[in-house]
C-alpha positions as CSV (number, residue, x, y, z in Angstrom):
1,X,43.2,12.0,6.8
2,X,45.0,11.4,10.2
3,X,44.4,7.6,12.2
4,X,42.8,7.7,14.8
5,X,44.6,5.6,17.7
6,X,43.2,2.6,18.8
7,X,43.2,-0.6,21.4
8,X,43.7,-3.5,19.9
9,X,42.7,-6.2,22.9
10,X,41.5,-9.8,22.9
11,X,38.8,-11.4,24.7
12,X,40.1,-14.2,27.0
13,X,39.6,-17.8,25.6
14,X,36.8,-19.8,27.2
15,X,37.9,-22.9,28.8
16,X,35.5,-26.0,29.2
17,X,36.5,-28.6,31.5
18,X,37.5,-31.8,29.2
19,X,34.5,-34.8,29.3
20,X,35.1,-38.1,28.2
21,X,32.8,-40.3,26.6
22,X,32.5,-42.7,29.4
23,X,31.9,-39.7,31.7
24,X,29.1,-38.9,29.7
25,X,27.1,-42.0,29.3
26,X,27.7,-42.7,33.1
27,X,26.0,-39.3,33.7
28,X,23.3,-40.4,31.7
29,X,23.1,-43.8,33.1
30,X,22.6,-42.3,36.1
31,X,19.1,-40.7,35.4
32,X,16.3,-42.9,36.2
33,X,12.8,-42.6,34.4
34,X,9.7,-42.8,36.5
35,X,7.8,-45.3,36.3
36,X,4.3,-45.4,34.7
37,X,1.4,-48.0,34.4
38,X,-0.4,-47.3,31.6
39,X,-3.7,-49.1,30.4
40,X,-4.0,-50.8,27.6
41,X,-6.5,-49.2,24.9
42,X,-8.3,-51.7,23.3
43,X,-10.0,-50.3,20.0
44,X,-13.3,-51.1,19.0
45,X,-14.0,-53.6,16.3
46,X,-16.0,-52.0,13.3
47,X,-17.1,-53.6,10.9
48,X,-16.6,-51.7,7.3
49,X,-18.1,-54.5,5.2
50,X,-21.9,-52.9,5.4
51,X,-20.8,-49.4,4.2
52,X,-21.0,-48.9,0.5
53,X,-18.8,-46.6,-1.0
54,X,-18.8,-45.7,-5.0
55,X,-16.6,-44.1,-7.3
56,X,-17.8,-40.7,-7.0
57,X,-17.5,-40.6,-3.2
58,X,-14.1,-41.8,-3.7
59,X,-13.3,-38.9,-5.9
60,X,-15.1,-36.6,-4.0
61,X,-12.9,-37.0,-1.3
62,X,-9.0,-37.1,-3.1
63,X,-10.5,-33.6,-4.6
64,X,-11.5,-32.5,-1.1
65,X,-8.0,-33.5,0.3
66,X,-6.1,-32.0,-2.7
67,X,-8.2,-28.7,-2.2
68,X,-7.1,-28.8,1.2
69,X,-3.2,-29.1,0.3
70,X,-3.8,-26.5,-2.2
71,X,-2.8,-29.0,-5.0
72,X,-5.6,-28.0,-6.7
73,X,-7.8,-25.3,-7.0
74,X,-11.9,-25.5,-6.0
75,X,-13.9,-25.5,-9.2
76,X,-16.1,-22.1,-9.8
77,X,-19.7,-23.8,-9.9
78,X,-21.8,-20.9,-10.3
79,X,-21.9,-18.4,-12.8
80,X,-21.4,-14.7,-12.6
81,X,-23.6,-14.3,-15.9
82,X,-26.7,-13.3,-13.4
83,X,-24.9,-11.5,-11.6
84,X,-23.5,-9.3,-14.5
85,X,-27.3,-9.1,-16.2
86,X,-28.7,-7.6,-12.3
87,X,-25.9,-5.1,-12.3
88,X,-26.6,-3.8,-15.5
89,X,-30.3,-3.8,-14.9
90,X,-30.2,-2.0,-11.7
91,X,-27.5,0.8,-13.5
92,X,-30.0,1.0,-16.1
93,X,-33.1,1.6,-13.8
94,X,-30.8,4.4,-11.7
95,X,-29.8,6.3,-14.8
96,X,-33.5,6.6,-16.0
97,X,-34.9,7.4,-12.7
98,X,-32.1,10.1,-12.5
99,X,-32.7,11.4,-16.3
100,X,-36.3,11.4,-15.7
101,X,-36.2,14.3,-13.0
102,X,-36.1,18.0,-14.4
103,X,-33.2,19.4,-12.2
104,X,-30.4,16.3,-12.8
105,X,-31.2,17.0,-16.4
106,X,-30.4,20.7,-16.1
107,X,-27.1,20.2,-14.1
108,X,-26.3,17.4,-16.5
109,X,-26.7,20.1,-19.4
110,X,-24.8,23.1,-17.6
111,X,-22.0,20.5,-16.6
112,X,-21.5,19.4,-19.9
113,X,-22.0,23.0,-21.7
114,X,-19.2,24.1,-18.9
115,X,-16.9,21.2,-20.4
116,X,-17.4,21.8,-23.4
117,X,-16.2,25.7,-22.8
118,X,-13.3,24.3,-21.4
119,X,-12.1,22.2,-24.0
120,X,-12.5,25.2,-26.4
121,X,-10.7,27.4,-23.9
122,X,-7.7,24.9,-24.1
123,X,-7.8,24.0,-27.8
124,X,-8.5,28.2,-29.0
125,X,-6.4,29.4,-26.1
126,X,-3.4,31.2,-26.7
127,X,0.1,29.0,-26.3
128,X,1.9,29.4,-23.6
129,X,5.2,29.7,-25.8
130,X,3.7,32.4,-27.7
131,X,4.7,36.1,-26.6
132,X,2.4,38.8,-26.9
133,X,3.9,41.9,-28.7
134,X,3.2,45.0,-26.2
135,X,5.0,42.7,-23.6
136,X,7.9,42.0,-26.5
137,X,11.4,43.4,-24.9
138,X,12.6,46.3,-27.9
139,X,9.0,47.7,-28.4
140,X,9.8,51.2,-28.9
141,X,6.0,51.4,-29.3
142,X,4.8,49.9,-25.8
143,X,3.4,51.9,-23.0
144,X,4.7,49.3,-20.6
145,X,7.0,50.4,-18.0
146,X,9.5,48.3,-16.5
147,X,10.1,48.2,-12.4
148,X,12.9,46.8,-11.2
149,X,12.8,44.4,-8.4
150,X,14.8,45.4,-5.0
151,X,16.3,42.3,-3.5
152,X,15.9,44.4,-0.3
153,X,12.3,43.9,-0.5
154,X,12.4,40.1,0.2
155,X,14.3,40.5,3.3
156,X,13.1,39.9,6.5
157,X,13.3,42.1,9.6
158,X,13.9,39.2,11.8
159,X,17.2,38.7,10.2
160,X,18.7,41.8,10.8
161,X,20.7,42.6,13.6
162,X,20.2,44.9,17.0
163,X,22.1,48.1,16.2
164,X,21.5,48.2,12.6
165,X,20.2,51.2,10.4
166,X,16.7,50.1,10.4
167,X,14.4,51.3,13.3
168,X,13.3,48.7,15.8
169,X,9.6,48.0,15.9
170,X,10.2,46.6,19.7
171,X,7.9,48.8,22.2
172,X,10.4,48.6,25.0
């Protein structure tokens, strides 16, 4: 495969005037801060020695920070047994007030008897591997009569160009 030519060129070098170490502290030296008066805060006193705090607070709280850090993961405290025994009670109430009414049972009953003909249809069905023997190729006894397909059938028109054979089915 043939090179292709090519520039070969170099960006110029950036030059940076040379600082010293005294010229940089006396630049910095240099810059004055404003000056601000700022209050003094004084904090409250409280006094902590009337509050009573007991173990389980205590714990309470390092469970509540570790929850927060996600050291630890929050306890499940409720159970989902009720929930479970409402969902099942509910499904069960549906599937009885549906089984109850005449016409869900008769579409029930044709759905499952048209099923049921399917599976048969599948499982009884003939295979797909088998070949049936009037389609068999060397039956002398077949009526069957072969027709060959013309490629020139799967051509389209739009492919074929002005001045050809064909007739043009343009009006103009």
């Amino acid at each position: 495969m043939p090179e292709l030519p090519t520039l070969e060129g170099r960006l110029p070098e950036l030059r940076l005037p040379e600082i010293s170490r005294d010229d940089i502290v006396k630049s910095f030296s240099e810059v004055r801060r404003p000056d601000l008066e700022m209050p003094t805060i004084e904090w409250p006193k409280v006094d902590l020695s009337r509050i009573e705090v007991t173990r389980e607070d205590v714990d309470k709280a390092i469970l509540g920070v570790a929850t927060a850090a996600r050291l630890v993961r929050p306890a499940i405290r409720s159970s989902r047994l009720p929930l479970a025994i409402a969902f099942v009670a509910v499904a069960a109430v549906a599937t009885i007030a549906l089984l109850t009414r005449p016409t869900v049972r008769d579409r029930l009953a044709i759905a499952a008897r048209e099923a049921q003909r399917r599976v048969d249809e599948i499982r009884n069905g003939p295979s797909l591997l088998e070949v049936e023997e009037d389609i068999a190729l060397g039956d002398a006894t077949s009526d069957a009569v072969a027709i060959p397909i013309e490629p020139e059938a799967f051509i389209e028109t739009s492919d074929v160009s002005p001045g050809a054979d064909e007739a043009s089915t343009d009006p103009a």
